[in-house]
C-alpha positions in Angstrom: -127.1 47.0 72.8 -127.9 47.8 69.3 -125.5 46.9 66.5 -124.2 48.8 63.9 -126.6 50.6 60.9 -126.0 49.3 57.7 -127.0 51.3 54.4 -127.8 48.0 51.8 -127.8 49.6 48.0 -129.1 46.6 45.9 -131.9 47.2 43.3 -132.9 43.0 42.7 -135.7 42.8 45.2 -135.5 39.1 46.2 -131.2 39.4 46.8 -131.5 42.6 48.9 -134.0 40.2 51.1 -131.3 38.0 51.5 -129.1 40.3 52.4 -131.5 42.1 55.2 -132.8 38.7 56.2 -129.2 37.8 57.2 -127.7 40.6 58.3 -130.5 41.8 61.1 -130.7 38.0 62.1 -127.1 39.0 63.0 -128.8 42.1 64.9 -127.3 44.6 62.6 -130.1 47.7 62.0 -130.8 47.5 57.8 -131.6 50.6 56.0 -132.3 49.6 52.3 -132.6 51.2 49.2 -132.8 50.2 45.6 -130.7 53.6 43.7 -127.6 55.2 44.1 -129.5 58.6 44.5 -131.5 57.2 47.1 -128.3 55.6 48.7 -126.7 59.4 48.9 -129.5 60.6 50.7 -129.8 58.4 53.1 -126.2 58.4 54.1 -126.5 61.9 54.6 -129.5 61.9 56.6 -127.9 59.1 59.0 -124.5 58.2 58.5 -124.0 54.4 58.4 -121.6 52.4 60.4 -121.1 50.7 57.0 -122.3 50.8 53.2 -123.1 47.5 50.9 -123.0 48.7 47.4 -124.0 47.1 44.3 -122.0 48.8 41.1 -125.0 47.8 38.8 -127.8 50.3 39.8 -130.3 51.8 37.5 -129.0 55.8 37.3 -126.3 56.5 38.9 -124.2 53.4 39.4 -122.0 51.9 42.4 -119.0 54.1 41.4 -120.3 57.3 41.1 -122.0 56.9 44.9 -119.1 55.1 46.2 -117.2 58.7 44.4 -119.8 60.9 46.2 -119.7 58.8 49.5 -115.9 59.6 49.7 -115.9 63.4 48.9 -118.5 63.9 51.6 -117.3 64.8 54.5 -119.8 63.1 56.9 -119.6 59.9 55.1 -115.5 60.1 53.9 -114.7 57.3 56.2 -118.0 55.1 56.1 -116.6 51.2 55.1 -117.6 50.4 51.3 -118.0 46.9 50.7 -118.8 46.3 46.8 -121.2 43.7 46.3 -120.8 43.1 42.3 -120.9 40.4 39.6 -117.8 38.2 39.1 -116.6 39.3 35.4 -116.4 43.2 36.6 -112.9 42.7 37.5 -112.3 46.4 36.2 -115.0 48.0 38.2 -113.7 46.3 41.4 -110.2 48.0 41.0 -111.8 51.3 40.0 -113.8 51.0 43.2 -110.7 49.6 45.3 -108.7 52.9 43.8 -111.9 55.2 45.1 -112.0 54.1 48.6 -113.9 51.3 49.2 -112.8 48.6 51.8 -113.4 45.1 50.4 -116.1 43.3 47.5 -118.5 40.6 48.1 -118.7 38.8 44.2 -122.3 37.5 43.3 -123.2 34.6 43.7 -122.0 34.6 47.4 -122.8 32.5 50.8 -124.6 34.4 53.1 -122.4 33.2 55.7 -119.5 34.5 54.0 -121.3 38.0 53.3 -121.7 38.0 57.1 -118.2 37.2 58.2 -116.8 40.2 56.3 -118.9 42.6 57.3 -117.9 41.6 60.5 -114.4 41.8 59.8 -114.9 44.9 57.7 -116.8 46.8 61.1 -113.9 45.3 63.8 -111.1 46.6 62.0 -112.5 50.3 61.6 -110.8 51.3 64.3 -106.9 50.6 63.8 -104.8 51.0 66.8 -101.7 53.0 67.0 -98.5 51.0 66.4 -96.0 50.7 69.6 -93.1 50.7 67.8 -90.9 49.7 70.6 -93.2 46.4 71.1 -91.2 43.6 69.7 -93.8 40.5 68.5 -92.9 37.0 69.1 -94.8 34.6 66.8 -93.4 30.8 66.9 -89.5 31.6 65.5 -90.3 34.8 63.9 -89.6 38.1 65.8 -91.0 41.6 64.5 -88.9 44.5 65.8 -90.7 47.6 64.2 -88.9 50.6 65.6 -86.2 48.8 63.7 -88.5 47.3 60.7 -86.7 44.3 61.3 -88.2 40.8 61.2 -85.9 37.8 62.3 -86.4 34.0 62.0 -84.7 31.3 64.1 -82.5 34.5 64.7 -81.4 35.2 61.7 -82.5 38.4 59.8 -84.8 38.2 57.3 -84.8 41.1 54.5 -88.5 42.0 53.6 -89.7 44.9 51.4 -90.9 47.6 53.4 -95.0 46.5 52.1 -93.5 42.7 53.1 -93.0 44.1 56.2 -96.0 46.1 56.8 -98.1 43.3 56.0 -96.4 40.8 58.0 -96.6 42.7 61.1 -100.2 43.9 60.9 -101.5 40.1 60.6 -99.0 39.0 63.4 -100.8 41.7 65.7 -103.6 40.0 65.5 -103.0 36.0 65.6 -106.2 33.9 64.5 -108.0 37.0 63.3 -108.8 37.3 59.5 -108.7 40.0 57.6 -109.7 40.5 53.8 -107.3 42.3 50.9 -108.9 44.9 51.6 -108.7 45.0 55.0 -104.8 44.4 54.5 -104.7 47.1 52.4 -106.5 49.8 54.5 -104.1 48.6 57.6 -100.8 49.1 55.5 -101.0 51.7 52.6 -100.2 54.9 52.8 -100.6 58.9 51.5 -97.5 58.1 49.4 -97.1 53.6 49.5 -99.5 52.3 46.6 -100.9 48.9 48.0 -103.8 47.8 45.7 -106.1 44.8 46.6 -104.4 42.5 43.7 -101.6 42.9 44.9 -102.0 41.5 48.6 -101.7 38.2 47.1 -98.2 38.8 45.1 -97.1 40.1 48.2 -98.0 37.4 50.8 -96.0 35.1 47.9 -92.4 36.7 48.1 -93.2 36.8 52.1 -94.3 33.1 52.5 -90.9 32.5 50.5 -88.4 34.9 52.3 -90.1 33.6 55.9 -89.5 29.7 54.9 -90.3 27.2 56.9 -92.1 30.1 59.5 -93.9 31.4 56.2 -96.6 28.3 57.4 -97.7 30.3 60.0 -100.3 32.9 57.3 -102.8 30.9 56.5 -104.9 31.6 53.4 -108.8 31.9 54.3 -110.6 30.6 51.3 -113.4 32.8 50.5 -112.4 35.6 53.1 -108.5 36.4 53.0 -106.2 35.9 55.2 -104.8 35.6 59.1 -101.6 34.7 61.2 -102.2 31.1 62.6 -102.2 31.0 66.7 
């Protein structure tokens, strides 16, 4: 079967190369263009599974389509992965704010690249939460009818984004997921969860969980998962 269609907005000729080069030796279907007004266009004519978008484009930049991408309709819940240079901090929480799902910062491994588009394209789908299905994860119980978390049996208070976090990476044990991923899964119309702040988070919860707080591993590179 066919994989997924990827639009590739990237206006240096030998990096978007790379970028098709390794993504359809994946087996992923590349379209490619070089301008944000071309990227518009051709997410309208065929709606991609997901978007790579550079924020440095001649014309309209990486914001303004990531902006347009969002307000359309057919494309409002396309994946956005920024690809962007590493001192445009700024743009990467302006872009975060708009919509998009994750960044990729230049220079980056190919191999890297790949593994989060692949994470970015599994986790699309989110699956309704059971919230009568208690988790067991080593000593840590997740109750989240209850929003209670318990370790070695004893209650363990956790902010309600603590919480949220815990038990989306627990649903999943070995699978990593990027900030952004994280913070697609866990925010809310009215619960502000920004990328930057994943990390903070996973802090106080590492602390609160103990010894337990062992079992979310930090991905280098990629983000982060709950150990098997």
């Amino acid at each position: 079967m066919a994989k997924e269609q990827l639009l590739v907005i990237e206006d240096e000729e030998d990096l978007l190369e790379l970028i098709r080069f390794n993504l359809e030796r994946e087996g992923y279907r590349i379209t490619a263009v070089a301008t944000g007004e071309a990227a518009v266009r051709a997410a309208e004519t065929a709606t991609p599974d997901l978007v790579l978008l550079d924020l440095m484009l001649p014309g309209m930049d990486g914001l303004e389509v990531c902006r347009l991408l969002r307000r359309n309709p057919r494309t409002a819940g396309v994946p956005i992965m920024m690809v962007t240079a590493k001192g445009e901090e700024a743009d990467i929480v302006a872009g975060l704010e708009l919509g998009a799902s994750d960044y990729v910062t230049k220079p980056f491994s190919p191999r890297v690249l790949v593994a989060r588009v692949r994470v970015v394209l599994r986790s699309r789908t989110r699956e309704p939460v059971d919230e009568a299905k208690v988790l067991h994860r080593r000593d840590v119980t997740i109750h989240p009818g209850r929003r209670e978390v318990r370790v070695g049996g004893e209650i363990t208070p956790l902010t309600h984004s603590e919480f949220l976090i815990l038990h989306f990476l627990a649903r999943r044990p070995g699978w990593v997921f990027t900030r952004g991923q994280i913070v697609d899964a866990v925010r809310g119309d009215d619960y502000p969860v920004t990328d930057r702040s994943v990390d903070v988070q996973l802090v106080g919860l590492r602390r609160k969980l103990g010894a337990a707080g062992t079992c979310i591993e930090t991905v280098r590179g990629v983000g982060y998962r709950f150990k098997e």
